[in-house]
C-alpha positions in Angstrom: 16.4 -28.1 39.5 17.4 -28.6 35.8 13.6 -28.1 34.9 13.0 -25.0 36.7 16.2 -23.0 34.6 14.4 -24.4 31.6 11.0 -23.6 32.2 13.1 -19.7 33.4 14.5 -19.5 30.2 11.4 -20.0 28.4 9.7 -17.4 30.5 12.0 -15.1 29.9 12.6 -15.7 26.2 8.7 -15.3 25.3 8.8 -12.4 27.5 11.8 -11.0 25.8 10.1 -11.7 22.3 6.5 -9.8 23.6 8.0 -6.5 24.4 10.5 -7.0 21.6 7.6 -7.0 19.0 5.4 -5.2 21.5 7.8 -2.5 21.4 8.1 -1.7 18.2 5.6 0.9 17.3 4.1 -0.6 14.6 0.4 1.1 13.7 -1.9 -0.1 10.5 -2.3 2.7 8.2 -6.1 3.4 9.0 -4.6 4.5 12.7 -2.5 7.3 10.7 -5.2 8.3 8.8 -7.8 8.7 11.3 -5.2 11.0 13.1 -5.1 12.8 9.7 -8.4 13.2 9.3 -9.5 13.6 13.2 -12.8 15.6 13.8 -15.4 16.7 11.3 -15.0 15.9 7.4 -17.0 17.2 4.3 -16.8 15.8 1.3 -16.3 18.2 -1.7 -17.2 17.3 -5.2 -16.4 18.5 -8.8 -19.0 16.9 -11.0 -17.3 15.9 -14.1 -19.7 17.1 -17.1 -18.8 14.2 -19.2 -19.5 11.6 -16.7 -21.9 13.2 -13.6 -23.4 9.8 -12.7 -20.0 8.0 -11.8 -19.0 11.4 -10.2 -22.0 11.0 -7.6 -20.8 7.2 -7.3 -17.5 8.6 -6.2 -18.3 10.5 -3.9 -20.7 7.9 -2.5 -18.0 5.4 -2.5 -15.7 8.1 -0.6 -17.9 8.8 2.2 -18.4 5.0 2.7 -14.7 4.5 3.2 -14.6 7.8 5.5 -17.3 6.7 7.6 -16.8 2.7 7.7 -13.1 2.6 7.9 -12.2 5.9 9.7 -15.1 6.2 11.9 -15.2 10.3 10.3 -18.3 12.6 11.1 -19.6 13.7 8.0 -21.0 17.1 8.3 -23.3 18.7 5.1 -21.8 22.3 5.8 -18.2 23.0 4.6 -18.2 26.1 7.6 -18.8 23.3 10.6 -16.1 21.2 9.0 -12.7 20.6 10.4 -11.3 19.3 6.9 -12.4 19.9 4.0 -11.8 17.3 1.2 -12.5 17.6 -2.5 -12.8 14.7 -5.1 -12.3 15.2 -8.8 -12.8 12.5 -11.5 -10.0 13.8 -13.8 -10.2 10.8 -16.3 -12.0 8.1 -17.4 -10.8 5.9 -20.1 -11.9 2.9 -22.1 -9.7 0.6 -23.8 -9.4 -2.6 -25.7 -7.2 -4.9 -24.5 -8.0 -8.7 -26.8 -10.2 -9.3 -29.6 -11.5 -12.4 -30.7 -10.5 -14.3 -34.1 -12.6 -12.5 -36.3 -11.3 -9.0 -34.9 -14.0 -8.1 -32.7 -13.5 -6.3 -29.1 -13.5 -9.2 -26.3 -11.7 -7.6 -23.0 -11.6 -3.7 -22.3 -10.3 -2.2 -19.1 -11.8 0.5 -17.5 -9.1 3.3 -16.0 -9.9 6.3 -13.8 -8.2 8.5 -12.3 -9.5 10.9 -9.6 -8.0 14.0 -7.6 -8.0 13.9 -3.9 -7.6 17.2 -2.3 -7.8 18.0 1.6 -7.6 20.8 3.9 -7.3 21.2 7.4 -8.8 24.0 9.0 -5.9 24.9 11.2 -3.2 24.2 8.7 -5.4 26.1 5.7 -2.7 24.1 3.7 -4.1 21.8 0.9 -2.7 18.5 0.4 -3.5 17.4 -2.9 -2.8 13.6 -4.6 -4.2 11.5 -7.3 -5.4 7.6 -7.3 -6.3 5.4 -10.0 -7.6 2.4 -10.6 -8.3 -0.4 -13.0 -11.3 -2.6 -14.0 -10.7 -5.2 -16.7 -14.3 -7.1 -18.1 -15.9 -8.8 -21.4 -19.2 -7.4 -22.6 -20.5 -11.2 -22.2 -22.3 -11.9 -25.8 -20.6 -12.9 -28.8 -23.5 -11.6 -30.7 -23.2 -8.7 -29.1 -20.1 -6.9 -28.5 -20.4 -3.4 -27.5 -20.3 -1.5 -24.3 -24.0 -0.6 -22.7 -24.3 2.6 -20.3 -24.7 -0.5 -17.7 -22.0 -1.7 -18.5 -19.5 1.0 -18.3 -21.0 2.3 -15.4 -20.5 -0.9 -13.5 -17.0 -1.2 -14.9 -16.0 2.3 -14.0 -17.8 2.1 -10.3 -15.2 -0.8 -10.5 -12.7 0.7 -11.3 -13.5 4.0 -8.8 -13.3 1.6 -6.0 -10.0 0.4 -6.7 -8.8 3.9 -6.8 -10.3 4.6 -3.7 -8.6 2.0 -1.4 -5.2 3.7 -2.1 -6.6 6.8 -0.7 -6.4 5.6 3.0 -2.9 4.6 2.6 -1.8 8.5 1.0 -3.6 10.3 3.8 -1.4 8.0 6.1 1.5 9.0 4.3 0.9 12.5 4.2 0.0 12.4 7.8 4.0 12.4 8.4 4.7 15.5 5.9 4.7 18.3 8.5 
C-alpha cells in the first residue's frame, strides 16, 4: 500500500510540473516574428553609393534569414507583397583597435550599422529600427599591413551578419507594439 501513495505522488508531481511549464506560454522569438511577418515579403534596398557591393550582400544575407528562419515567400513585385521591408546600410566604419611594437596597425574592427524598415499592407504604418554589428580581424602579414578590398569586404559581410541576427528578435518585439 505504502508504494502505491508513492508511486501516486510521483504521478501527480510530474504531472503537476508538465502543465505547470506546459502552461506557461512560452514561444521562441522566430514564432513572434513569423506572425509579424505572415504572408508575402519583398525585400527593399537602398544601395549605398560608397559601398554598393556590401549593400547587395545585405540584402542577400536578409533574404536568407527571411526565407531559412521564417519560412517567408519572397515575392519580386512590391504590389503582390503583403510587407514591404526596406534595408539601408547607413554606416560602415573601419577602425584600429592594437598596433604592434613598431606602431603599425594589427587588429581593426569592422562596424556597420543598417536601417530596417517594414510595412504592412493593412497597417500602411512603417516600423522602422536599426542593427549593428561588429567584426574584429588582423590583415595576417607582418610585411604587409593594410586592408585589401578582400579583406574589408569579408570583414564587413562579417560584420552585416552579426547585425542581421538581431533583426529577428526586433520584429518579435515590435510584433507586440499595437
Amino acid at each position: 500500500m505504502n508504494n502505491i501513495k508513492k508511486v501516486l505522488f510521483v504521478l501527480l508531481t510530474l504531472s503537476l510540473c508538465f502543465f505547470t511549464l506546459n502552461g506557461c506560454g512560452y514561444k521562441p522569438t522566430v514564432s513572434y516574428a513569423k506572425k509579424e511577418l505572415a504572408g508575402k515579403v519583398f525585400v527593399n534596398l537602398f544601395v549605398n553609393i560608397k559601398d554598393p557591393r556590401n549593400s547587395v550582400l545585405i540584402k542577400d544575407s536578409m533574404n536568407q534569414l527571411l526565407v531559412q528562419k521564417l519560412g517567408a515567400k519572397l515575392v519580386y513585385d512590391e504590389a503582390q507583397a503583403d510587407t514591404v521591408m526596406n534595408l539601408k546600410i547607413n554606416s560602415v566604419d573601419m577602425s584600429v583597435l592594437q598596433y604592434d611594437s613598431e606602431g603599425y596597425n594589427q587588429l581593426y574592427r569592422a562596424s556597420v550599422n543598417i536601417l530596417v524598415s517594414y510595412t504592412k499592407k493593412e497597417k500602411n504604418i512603417p516600423t522602422t529600427f536599426t542593427v549593428s554589428g561588429e567584426n574584429d580581424f588582423s590583415v595576417g602579414d607582418d610585411d604587409d599591413d593594410t586592408i585589401t578590398d578582400t579583406i574589408r569586404f569579408e570583414a564587413i559581410k562579417e560584420a552585416s551578419d552579426d547585425a542581421l541576427d538581431e533583426v529577428l528578435s526586433k520584429i518579435a518585439v515590435a510584433s507586440f507594439r499595437k
